[in-house]
C-alpha positions in Angstrom: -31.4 -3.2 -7.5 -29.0 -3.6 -4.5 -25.3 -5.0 -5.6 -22.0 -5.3 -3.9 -18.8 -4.4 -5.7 -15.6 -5.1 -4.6 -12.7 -3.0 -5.8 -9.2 -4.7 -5.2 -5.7 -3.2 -6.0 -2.7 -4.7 -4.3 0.9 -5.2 -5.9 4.1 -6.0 -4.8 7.9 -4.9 -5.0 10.0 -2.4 -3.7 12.1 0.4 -5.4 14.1 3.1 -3.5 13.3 7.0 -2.8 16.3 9.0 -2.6 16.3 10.5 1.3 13.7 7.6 2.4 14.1 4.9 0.5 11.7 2.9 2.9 9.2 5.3 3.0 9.5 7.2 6.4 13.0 5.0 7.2 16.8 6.3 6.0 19.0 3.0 5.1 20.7 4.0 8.6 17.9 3.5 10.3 16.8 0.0 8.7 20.6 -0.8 8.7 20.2 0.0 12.1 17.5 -2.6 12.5 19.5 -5.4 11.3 22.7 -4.5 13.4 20.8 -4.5 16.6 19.4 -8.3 15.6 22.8 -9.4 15.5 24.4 -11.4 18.1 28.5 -11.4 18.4 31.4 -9.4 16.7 30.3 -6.4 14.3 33.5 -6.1 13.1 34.0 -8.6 11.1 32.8 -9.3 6.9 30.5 -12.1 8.3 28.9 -9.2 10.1 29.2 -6.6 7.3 27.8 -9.2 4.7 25.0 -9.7 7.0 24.0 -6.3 7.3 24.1 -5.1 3.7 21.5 -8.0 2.6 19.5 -8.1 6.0 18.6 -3.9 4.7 17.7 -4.8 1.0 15.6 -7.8 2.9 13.8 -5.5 5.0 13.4 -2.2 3.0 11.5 -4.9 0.6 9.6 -6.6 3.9 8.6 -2.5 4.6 7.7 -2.1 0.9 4.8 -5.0 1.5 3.5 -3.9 4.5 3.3 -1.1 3.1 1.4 -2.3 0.2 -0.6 -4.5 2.2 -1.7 -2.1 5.2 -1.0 -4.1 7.8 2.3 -3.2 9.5 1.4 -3.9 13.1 0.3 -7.9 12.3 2.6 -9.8 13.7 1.7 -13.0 11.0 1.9 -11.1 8.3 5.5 -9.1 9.4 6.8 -12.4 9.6 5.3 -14.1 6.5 6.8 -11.1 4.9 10.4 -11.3 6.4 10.4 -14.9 5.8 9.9 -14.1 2.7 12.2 -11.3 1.8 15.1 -13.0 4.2 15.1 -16.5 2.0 16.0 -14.6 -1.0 18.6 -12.9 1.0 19.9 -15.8 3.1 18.6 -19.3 0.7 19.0 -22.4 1.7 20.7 -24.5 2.4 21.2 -22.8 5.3 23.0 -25.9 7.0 25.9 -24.1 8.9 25.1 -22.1 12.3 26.5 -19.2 10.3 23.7 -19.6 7.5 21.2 -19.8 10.3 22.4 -17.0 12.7 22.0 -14.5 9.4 18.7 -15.6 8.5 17.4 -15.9 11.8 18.7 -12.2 12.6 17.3 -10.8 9.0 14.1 -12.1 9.9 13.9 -10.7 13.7 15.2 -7.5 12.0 12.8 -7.4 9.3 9.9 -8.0 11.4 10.9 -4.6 13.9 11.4 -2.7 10.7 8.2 -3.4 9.2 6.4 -2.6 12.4 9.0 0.8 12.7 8.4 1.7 9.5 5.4 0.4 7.4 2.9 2.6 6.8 -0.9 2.3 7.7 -3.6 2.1 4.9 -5.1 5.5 4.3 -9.5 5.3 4.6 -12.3 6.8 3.3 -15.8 6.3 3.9 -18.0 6.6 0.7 -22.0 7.8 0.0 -23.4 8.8 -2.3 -24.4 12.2 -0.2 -20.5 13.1 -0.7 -21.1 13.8 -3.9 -21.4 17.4 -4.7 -25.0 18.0 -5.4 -25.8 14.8 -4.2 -26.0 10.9 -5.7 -27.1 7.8 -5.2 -27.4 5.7 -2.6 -24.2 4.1 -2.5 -22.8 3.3 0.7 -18.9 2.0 0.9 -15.3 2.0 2.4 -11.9 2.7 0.9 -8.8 1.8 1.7 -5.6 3.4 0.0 -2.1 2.1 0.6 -0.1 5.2 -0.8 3.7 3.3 -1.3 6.0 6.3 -2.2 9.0 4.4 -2.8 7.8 2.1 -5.2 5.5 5.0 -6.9 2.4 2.7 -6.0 -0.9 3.2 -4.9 -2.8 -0.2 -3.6 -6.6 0.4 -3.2 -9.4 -2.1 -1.6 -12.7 -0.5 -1.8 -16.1 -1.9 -1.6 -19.2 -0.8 -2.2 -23.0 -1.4 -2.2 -25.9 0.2 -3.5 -24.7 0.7 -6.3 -27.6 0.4 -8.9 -27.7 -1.2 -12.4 -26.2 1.5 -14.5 -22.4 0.5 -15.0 -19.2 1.4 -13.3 -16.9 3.7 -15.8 -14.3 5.1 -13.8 -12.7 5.3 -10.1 -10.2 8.0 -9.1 -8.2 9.4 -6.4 -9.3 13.4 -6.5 -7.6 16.5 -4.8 -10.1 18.4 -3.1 -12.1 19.1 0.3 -15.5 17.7 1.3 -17.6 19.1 -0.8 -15.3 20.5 -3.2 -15.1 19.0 -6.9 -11.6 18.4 -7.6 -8.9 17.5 -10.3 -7.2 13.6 -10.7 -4.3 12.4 -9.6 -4.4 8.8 -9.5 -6.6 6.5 -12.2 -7.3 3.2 -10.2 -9.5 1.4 -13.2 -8.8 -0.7 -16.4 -11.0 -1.9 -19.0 -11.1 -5.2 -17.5 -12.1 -4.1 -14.2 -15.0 -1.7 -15.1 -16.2 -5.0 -16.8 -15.7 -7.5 -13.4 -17.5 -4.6 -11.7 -20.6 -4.8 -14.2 -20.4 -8.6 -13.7 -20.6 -8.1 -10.2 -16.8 -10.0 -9.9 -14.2 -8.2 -8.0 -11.6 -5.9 -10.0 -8.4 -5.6 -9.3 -5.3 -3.1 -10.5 -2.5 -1.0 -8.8 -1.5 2.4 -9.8 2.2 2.4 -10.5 3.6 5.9 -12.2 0.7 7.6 -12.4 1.5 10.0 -9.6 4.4 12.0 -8.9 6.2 11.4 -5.9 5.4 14.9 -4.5 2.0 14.0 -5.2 2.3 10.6 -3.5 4.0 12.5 -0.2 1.2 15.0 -0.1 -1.2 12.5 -0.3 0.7 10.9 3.0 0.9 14.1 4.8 -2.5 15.7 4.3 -4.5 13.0 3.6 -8.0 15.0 4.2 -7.2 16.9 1.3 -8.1 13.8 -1.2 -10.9 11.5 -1.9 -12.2 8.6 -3.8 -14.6 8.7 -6.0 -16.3 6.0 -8.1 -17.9 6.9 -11.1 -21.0 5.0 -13.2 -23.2 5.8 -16.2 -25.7 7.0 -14.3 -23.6 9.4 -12.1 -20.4 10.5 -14.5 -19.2 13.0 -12.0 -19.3 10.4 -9.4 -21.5 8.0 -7.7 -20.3 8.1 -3.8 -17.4 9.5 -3.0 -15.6 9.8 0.7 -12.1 12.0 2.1 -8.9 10.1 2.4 -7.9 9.8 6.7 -5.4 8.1 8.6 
């Protein structure tokens, strides 16, 4: 029996990380950002005000690109400074002041996100991956590793993937064709049951990993993989190695 599952993890928010509190950006460099969006006097509190929301607006903005995958849209960077710049800068915005700080947060925002958001991670799944072999599932992965925030977002589909009934999904450490240990759970309950209903699951990992863990994962993605699990296959039913 042929099916199609669909795996889909996203979350929002935005916490910091001590050195790089927008993943690979420092607050100088973000701050940066929003002082070069600025038009006029930088030495004034209008100025000063400006720039100490327009960096919480865009380290959040980078924090959902990140999440999301998709850095380098140009819709989506400014959906997302939009977004982050209303809570910043709300309306009414009815003096040219108002609008000159908004305006700027959002150009700012929109160059940060594209500076600084990170790429989705992929994998490509079969069931051939698996050590000793599998199925013949055939998929894709995509892994949105936000360090920051201590999130993993995941979108993976899959197809061939038989009757027998989905009962985990993991992030592993390990090489091709190396079995390895767990370091980030991506399943609930609920989702193993969407997937045996053939209804798209979704979940994000936040806390599960360490933050070294999450960093490695980053740096040297080809030392991880995905693997999805069923009754039929308990060590794993197609798995594929994390790239950039």
């Amino acid at each position: 029996m042929k099916s199609k599952w669909i795996l889909a993890i996203a979350a929002v928010g935005c916490v910091a990380l001590a050195s790089a509190p927008a993943q690979g950006a420092t607050t100088s460099q973000v701050r940066a950002k929003c002082s070069a969006a600025w038009s006029g006097s930088k030495t004034t509190a209008a100025f000063r005000s400006y720039r100490t929301k327009c960096t919480a607006a865009a380290k959040a903005a980078i924090s959902d690109a990140t999440d999301a995958g998709n850095p380098t849209s140009t819709a989506a960077n400014r959906t997302r400074a939009q977004r982050a710049c209303n809570i910043k800068f709300p309306k009414p915005r009815n003096t040219a002041a108002k609008r000159k700080a908004y305006n700027a947060c959002v150009s700012a925002a929109m160059n940060a996100q594209r500076a600084y958001g990170l790429k989705a991670l992929r994998a490509t799944l079969l069931g051939s991956n698996e050590v000793g072999g599998a199925g013949a599932a055939t998929g894709t992965a995509s892994v949105r590793v936000n360090v920051a925030a201590k999130r993993v977002c995941v979108t993976l589909t899959l197809d061939n993937f038989g009757a027998a009934g989905a009962s985990a999904a993991h992030i592993h450490k390990g090489a091709a064709g190396v079995d390895g240990g767990v370091v980030v759970a991506i399943y609930t309950p609920q989702l193993l049951s969407d997937l045996d209903h053939h209804r798209p699951g979704r979940m994000c990992d936040n806390g599960g990993a360490s933050t070294a863990v999450l960093r490695d994962i980053r740096a040297h993605p080809g030392n991880y993989y995905v693997n999805i699990h069923n009754t039929q296959f308990p060590n794993g039913a197609a798995r594929g190695q994390l790239h950039r």
